[in-house]
C-alpha positions in Angstrom: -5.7 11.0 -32.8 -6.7 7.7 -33.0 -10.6 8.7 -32.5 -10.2 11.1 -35.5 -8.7 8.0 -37.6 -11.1 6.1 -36.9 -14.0 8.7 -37.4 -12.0 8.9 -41.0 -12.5 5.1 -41.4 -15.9 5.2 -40.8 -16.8 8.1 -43.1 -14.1 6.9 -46.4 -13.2 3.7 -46.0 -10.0 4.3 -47.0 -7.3 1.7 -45.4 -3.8 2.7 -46.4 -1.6 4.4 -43.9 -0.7 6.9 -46.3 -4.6 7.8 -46.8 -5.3 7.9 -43.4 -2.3 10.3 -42.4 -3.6 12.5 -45.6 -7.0 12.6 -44.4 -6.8 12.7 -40.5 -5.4 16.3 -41.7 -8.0 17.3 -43.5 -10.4 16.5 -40.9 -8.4 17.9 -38.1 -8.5 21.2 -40.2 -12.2 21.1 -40.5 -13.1 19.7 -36.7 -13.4 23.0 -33.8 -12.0 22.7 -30.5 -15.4 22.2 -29.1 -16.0 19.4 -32.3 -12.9 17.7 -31.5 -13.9 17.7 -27.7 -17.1 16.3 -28.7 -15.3 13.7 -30.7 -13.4 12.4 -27.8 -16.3 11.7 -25.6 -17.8 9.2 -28.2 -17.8 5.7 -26.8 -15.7 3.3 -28.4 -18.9 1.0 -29.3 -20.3 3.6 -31.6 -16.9 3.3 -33.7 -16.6 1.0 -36.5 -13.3 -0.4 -37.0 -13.4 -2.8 -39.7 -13.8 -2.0 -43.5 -17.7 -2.5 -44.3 -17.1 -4.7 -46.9 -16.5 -7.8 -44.7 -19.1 -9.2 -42.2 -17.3 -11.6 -40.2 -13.6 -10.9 -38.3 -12.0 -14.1 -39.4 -12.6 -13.1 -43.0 -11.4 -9.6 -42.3 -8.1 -11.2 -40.2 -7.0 -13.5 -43.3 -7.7 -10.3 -46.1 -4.2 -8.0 -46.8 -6.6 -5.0 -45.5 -6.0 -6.4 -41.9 -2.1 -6.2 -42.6 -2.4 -2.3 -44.2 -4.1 -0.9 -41.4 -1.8 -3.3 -38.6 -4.3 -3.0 -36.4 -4.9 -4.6 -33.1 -7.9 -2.7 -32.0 -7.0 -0.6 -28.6 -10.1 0.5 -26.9 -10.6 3.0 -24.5 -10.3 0.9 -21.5 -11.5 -2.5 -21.4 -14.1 -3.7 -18.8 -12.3 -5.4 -16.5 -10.2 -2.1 -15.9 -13.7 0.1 -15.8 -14.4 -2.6 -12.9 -11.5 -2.7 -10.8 -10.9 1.3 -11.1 -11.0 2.5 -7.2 -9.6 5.5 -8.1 -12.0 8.3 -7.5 -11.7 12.2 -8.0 -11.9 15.2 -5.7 -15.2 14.4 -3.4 -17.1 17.3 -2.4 -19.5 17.4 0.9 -23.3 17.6 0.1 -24.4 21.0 0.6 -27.0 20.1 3.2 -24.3 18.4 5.3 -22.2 21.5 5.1 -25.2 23.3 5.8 -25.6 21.2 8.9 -22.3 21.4 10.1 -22.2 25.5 9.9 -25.0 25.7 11.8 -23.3 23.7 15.0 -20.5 25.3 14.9 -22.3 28.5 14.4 -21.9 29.6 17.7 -17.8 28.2 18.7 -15.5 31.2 19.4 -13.2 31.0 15.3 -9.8 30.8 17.7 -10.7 28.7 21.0 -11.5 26.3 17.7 -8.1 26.8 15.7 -6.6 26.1 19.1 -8.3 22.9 20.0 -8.1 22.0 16.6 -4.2 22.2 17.1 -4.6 20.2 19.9 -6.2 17.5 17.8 -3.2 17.6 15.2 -0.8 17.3 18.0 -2.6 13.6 19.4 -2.8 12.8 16.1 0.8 13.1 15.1 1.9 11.7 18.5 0.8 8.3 17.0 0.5 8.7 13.6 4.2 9.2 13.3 5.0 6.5 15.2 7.4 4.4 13.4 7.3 0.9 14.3 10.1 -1.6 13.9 11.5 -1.8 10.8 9.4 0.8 8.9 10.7 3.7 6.6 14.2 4.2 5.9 14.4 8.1 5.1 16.9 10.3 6.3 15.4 10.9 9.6 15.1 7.0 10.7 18.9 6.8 9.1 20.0 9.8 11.8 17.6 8.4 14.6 19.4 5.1 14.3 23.1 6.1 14.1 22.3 8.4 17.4 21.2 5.2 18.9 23.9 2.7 17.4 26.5 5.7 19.0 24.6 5.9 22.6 24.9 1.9 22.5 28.2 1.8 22.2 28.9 4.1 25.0 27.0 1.7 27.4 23.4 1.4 26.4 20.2 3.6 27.4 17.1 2.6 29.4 14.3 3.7 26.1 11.2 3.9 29.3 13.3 6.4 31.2 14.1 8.1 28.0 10.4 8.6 26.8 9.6 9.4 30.7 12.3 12.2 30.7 10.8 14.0 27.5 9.8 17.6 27.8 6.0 17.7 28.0 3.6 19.8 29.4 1.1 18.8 31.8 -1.6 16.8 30.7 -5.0 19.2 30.3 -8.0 17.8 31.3 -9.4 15.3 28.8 -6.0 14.5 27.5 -4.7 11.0 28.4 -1.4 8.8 27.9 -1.7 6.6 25.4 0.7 3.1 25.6 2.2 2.8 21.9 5.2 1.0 20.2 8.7 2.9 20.6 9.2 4.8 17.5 12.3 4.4 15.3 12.5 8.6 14.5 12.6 11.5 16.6 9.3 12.4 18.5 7.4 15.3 16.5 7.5 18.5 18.0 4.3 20.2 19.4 2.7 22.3 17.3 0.6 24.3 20.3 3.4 24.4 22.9 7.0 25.6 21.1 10.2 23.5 21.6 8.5 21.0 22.9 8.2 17.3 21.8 5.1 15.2 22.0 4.6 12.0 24.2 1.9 9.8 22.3 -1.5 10.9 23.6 -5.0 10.8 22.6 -7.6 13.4 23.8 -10.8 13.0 24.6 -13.5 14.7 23.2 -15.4 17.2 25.1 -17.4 20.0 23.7 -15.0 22.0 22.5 -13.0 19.2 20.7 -16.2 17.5 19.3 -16.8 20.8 17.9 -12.8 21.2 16.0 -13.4 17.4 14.9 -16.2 18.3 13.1 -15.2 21.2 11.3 -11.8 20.1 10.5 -11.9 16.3 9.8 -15.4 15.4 9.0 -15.4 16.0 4.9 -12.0 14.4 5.3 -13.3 11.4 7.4 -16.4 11.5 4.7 -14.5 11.4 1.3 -12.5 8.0 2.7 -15.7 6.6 3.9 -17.5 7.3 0.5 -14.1 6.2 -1.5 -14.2 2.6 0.5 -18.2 1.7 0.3 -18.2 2.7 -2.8 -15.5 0.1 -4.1 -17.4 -2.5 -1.7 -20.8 -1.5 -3.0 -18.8 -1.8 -7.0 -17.4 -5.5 -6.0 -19.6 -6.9 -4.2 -23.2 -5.9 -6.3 -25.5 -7.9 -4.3 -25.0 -6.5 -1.0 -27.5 -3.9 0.2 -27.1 -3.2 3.6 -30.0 -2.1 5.8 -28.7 -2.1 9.3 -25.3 -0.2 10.4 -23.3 0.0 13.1 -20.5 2.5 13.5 -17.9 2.1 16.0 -16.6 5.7 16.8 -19.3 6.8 15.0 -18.4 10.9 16.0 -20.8 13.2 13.7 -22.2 10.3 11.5 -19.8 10.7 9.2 -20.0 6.9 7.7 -23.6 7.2 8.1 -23.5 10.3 5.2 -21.1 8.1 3.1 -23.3 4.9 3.3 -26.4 6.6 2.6 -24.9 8.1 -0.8 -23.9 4.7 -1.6 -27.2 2.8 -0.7 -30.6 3.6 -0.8 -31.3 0.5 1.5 -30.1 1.8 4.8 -33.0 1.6 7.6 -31.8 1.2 10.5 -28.6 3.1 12.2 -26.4 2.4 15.6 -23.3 4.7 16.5 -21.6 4.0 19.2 -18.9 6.8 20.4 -17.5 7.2 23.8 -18.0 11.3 23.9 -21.1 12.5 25.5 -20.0 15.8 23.3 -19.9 13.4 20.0 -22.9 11.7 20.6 -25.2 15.0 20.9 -23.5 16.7 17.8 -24.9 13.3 16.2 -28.3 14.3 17.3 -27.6 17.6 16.2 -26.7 17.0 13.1 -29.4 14.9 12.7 -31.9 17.2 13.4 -30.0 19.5 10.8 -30.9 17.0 7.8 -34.2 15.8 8.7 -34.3 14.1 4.9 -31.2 11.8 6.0 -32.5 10.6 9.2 -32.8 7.1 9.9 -34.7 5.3 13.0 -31.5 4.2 15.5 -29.9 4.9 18.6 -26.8 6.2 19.6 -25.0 4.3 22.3 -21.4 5.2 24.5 -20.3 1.7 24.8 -20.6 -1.9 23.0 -20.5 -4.6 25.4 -20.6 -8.2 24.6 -24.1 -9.9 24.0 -25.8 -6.5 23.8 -29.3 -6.4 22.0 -30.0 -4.8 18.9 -26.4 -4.4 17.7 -26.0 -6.7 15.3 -25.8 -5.4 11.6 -25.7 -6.3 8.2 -22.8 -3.5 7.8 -20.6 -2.8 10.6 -17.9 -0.2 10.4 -15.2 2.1 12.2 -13.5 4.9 10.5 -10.6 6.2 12.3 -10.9 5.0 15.8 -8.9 1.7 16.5 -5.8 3.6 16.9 -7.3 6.0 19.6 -7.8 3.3 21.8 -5.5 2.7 24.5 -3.5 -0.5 24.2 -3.2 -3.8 21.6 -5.2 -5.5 23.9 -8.2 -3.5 24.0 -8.1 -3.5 20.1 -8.1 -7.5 20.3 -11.1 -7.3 22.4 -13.1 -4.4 20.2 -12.4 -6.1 16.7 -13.3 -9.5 17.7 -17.0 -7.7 19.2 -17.3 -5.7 16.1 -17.0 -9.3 14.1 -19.2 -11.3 16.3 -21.8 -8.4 15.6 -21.4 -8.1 11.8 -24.2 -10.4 10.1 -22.2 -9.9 6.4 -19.5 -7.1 6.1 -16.7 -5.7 8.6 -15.0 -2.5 7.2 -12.3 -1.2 9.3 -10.4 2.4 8.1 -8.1 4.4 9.8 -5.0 6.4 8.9 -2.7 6.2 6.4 0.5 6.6 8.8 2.8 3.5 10.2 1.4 2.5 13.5 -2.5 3.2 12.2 -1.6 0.7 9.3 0.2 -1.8 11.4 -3.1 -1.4 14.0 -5.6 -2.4 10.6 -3.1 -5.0 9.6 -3.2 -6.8 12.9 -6.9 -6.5 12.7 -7.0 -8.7 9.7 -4.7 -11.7 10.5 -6.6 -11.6 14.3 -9.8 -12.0 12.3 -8.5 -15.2 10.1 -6.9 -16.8 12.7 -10.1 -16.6 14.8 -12.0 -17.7 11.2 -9.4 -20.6 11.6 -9.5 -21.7 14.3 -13.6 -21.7 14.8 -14.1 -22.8 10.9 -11.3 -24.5 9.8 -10.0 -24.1 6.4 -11.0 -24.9 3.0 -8.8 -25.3 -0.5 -9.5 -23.0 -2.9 -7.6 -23.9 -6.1 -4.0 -24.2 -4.5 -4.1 -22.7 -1.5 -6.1 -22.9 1.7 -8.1 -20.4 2.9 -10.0 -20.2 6.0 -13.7 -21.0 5.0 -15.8 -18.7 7.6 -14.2 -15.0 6.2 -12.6 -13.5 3.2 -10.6 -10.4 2.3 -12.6 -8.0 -0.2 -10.2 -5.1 -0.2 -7.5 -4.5 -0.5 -5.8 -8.0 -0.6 -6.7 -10.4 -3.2 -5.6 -12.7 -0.6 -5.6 -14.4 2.9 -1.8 -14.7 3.4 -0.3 -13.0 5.5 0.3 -8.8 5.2 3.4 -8.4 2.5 4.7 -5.5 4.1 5.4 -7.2 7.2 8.6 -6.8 8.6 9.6 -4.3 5.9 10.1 -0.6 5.8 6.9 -0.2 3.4 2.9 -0.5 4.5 -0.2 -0.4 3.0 -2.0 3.5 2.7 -4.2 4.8 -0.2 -5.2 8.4 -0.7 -8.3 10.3 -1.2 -8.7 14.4 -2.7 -11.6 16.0 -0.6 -12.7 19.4 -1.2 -12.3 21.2 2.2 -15.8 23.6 3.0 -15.1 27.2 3.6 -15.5 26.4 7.3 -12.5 23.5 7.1 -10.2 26.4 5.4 -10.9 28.7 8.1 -10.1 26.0 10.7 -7.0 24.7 9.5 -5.8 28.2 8.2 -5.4 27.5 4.7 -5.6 28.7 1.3 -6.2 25.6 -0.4 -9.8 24.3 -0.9 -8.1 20.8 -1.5 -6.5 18.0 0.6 -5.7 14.5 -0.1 -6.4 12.1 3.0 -4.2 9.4 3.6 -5.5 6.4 4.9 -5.2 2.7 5.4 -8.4 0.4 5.4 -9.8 -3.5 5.3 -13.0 -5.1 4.1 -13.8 -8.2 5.3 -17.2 -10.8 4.9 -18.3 -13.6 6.0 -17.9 -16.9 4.0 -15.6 -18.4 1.9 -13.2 -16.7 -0.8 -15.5 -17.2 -4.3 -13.6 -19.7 -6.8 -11.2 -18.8 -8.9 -13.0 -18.1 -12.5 -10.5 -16.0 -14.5 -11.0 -16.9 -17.9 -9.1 -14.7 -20.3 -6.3 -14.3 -17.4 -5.5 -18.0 -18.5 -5.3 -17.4 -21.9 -8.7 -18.8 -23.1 -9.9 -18.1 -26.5 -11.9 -15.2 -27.1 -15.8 -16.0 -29.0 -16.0 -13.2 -31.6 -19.1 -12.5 -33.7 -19.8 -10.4 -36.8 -19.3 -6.8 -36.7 -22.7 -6.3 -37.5 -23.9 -8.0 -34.9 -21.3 -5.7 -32.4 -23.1 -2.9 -33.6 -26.4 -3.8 -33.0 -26.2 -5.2 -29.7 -23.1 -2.6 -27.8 -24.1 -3.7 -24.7 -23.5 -7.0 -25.1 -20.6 -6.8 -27.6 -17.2 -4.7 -27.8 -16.6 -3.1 -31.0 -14.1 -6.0 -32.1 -16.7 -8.4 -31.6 -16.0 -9.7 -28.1 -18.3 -10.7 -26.2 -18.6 -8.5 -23.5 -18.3 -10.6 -19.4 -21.5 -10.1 -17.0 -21.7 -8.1 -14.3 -21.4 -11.0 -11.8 -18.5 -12.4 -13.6 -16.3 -9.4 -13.3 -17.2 -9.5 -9.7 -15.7 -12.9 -9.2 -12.9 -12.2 -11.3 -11.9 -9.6 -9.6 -11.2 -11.5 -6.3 -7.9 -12.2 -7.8 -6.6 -9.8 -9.6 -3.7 -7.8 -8.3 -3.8 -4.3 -6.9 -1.6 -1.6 -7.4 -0.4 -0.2 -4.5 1.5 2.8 -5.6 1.3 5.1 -8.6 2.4 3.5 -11.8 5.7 5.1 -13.3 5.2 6.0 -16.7 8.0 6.5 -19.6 8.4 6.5 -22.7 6.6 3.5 -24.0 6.3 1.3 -20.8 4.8 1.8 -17.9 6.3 0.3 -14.1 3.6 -0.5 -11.5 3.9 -2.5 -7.8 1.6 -4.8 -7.3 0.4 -6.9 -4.4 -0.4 -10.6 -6.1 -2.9 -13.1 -5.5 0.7 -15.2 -4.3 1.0 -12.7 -1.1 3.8 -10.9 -2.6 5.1 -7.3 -4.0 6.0 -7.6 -7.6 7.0 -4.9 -10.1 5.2 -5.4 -13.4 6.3 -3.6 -16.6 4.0 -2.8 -19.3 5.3 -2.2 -22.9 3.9 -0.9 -26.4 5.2 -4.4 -28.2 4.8 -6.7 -25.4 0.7 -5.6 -25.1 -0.7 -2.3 -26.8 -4.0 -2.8 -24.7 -2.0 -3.6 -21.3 0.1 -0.7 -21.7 -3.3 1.8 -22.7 -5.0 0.4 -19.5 -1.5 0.8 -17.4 -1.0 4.1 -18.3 -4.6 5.0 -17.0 -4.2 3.3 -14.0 -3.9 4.6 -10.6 -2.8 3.9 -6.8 -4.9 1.5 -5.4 -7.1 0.1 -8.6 -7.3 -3.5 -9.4 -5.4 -4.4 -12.6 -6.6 -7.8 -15.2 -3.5 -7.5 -17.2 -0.8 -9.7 -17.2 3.0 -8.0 -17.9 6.1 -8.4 -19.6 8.2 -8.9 -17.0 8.1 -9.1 -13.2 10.3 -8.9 -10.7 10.5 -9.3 -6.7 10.3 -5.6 -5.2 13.6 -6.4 -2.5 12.2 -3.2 -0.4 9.1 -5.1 0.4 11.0 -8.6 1.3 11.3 -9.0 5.3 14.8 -8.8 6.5 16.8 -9.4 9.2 19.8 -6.7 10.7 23.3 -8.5 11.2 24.5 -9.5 14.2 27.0 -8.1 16.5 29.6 -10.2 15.8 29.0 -9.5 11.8 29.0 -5.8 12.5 32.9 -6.0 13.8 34.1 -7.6 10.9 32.9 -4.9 8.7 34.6 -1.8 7.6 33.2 1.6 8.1 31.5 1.6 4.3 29.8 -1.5 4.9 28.2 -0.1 8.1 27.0 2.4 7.0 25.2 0.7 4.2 23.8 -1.0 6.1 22.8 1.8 8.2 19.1 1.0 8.0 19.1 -1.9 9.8 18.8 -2.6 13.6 20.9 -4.7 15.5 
């Protein structure tokens, strides 16, 4: 509506309210559905929202036209929103990679597949649904945690003999025990043997599995992988990688992702423990002969090995397969002393894997720390030999510590005929959750907001916005560089759930530049342009605007369960409120 007001501005001139109502009739009478389409996708810089007759917007701001049409220009999202958008929609694999693909598993029996594909789920959700302490407080933690509370009470339980005593069938060859966290919820049942309840396990990938992976989780594994390069390619403009390394590097499925992202990629190193993996690699690279690169691919990374180190270095869902905490230590702080700029670690969007990603970043600034020392930027101290890119505008610790909440982002991926027939499903769409860090070398860039701190804006004529778009908005703003919305951008908050919208505002969490978990409201009075860009917003995007009001989100503020001695002075009612909490 608004476009077709303002296409009746630009054509009449007229400026009364009344007019404008009158007239956006008419033309909405005479405009198609295809017209008015076409009217939609015009860029706001081809608008012109000032009456003609003035050339400069002071003299138009101090004339009574200004009060008639009462109008704060709203454009169709600002800049700084277009910038820190990470939001991206349903991502389809290339046709020659689905090619590829087909053609290795060309020759796989369909159900021997579905069944080690099964097999696959079932490691997965052993530790993906792993809830460690003092995450999630939905009905199944709430039962989980009275059944314990109750056995307690009636004299304790030993939790390893428990685990040990689970129903489980025996262990096929390639599957392994994997040591994990206790959960807070009922193991998940198996989803290949019936009545039966999972251990946590990870399998290791032979033939046969290499060959389920890559039919059912490979566009998956490739739509997060494109999803995060392409927000580190967006913020950080001047890094062009040319060397890779890929840490559980299975198909190549980063490889694909970075290659879409970056024509400068030259040089490629996978590393994957699965002699099975590591040929379907090959395979697939003899599939796509146009996206080969020169490389190697390796089945271990050892300290001080040659020709590892990499401008890039990346691992995409593999840090919670490995076998213990300490192992993880060991393989994050190799995969940093081998990255030259950029670290990117993903994996999935479940509890433990989050907690496992988590870990992975304060291990890295404390080693940043303790080598490097720190440095002040603005008012707080930040260690001066790494930085967060994504997704915390910070160095402080993880917010979600110690709560019942963590950090996860999702991702729509079109799933390949092949994928559908794998996973039995009707759908040709999933959405991937997953959990993910960027980090780089150096020091956090200073803080450079400039309109965040309410300086003036520099307006020029109208006419002069109209010749030069690229350089000005349509209200005569000068428009901020490229490199200047990448700095910015280092502190701005990021949404980490989906905005609520009503009925003129609009309620969003965000993670702060502070280290905490806010909830920011958004309202037509308060900000007409803040509450356009909020109510475009999505999970995980970065967000300029400042809000109305803010408050402290209580579910992400760490807390403590009370004591047993507190827990006898309280009634039943107050127990059971308290029902999420372990003592």
């Amino acid at each position: 509506m608004w476009a077709v007001r303002r296409a009746v501005l630009r054509s009449s001139g007229v400026w009364t309210r009344s007019t404008i109502r009158a007239a956006t009739r008419v033309h909405m009478m005479r405009f198609s559905t295809s017209q008015m389409y076409a009217l939609k996708q015009v860029p706001d810089s081809a608008w012109t929202p000032y009456n003609p007759d003035y050339e400069d917007i002071d003299d138009y701001e101090a004339s009574e036209d200004f009060d008639d049409y009462n109008s704060d220009v709203i454009l169709r999202g600002t800049d700084e929103v277009r910038f820190g958008r990470k939001h991206m929609g349903l991502v389809v694999l290339p046709n020659p990679i689905a090619n590829a693909i087909q053609a290795c598993i060309a020759e796989t029996n369909g159900r021997s597949m579905r069944h080690d594909y099964l097999r696959l789920v079932d490691a997965h959700r052993s530790t993906s649904e792993i809830t460690p302490k003092g995450k999630g407080r939905g009905q199944k933690t709430r039962q989980y945690l009275r059944d314990e509370r109750e056995k307690r009470e009636q004299g304790g339980r030993d939790t390893q003999k428990e685990v040990k005593d689970v129903k489980m069938p025996r262990l096929l060859p390639g599957e392994r025990v994997q040591i994990a966290i206790p959960g807070e919820r009922p193991a998940p049942a198996s989803l290949v043997y019936q009545k039966t309840r999972l251990k946590p396990h990870v399998i290791e990938y032979g033939p046969a599995e290499a060959m389920a992976y890559v039919a059912a989780f490979a566009p998956g594994t490739y739509g997060v992988a494109l999803n995060v390069l392409s927000e580190l390619a967006m913020r950080v403009p001047e890094f062009e990688p040319s060397t890779i390394l890929d840490f559980g590097c299975g198909p190549g499925s980063a490889l694909w992702a970075a290659q879409d992202v970056w024509s400068s990629v030259q040089k490629y190193v996978g590393i994957d423990s699965s002699e099975a993996m590591i040929d379907c690699a090959k395979r697939m690279f003899e599939e796509m002969p146009e996206r080969k690169v020169d490389g190697e691919l390796l089945r271990y990374l050892a300290p001080d090995q040659p020709n590892t180190h990499a401008d890039l270095v990346i691992s995409a869902f593999a840090l919670s397969e490995l076998p213990s905490d300490a192992v993880r230590q060991t393989t994050v702080e190799m995969l940093w002393n081998n990255t030259r700029d950029t670290l990117v670690l993903i994996d999935r969007g479940a509890p433990n894997p989050a907690r496992v990603v988590s870990e992975a970043r304060d291990y890295l600034i404390k080693l940043a720390s303790e080598s490097n020392g720190t440095v002040e930027v603005g008012s707080m101290k930040v260690p001066s030999g790494i930085h967060t890119v994504a997704p915390f505008p910070n160095e402080l610790d993880d917010p979600t510590n110690n709560t019942p909440a963590w950090f996860q982002f999702v991702q729509r991926v079109q799933r390949p005929t092949f994928t559908m027939r794998t996973k039995h499903s009707k759908s040709n769409a999933e959405v991937v959750h997953y959990s993910y860090i960027i980090m780089r070398r150096g020091p956090r860039p200073p803080d450079s907001r400039g309109y965040l701190d309410s300086t003036p804006y520099s307006y020029v004529s109208v006419k002069e916005a109209q010749n030069e778009p690229e350089k000005y908005l349509p209200d005569g703003t000068q428009r901020k560089t490229f490199a200047q919305l990448a700095r910015e951008a280092y502190y701005w908050p990021r949404i980490i759930m989906q905005p609520i919208k009503r009925k003129g505002h609009v309620v969003t969490d965000v993670c702060t530049v502070d280290g905490k978990i806010e909830r920011w409201t958004f309202t037509k009075t308060h900000d007409k342009q803040a509450y356009r860009d909020a109510r475009k917003a999505s999970w995980g995007d970065l967000f300029p605007h400042l809000p109305k009001t803010s408050i402290e989100r209580s579910h992400f503020t760490p807390v403590e369960g009370p004591t047993p001695e507190e827990l006898k002075k309280m009634n039943r009612k107050q127990r059971r409120s308290l029902m999420d909490f372990d003592d």
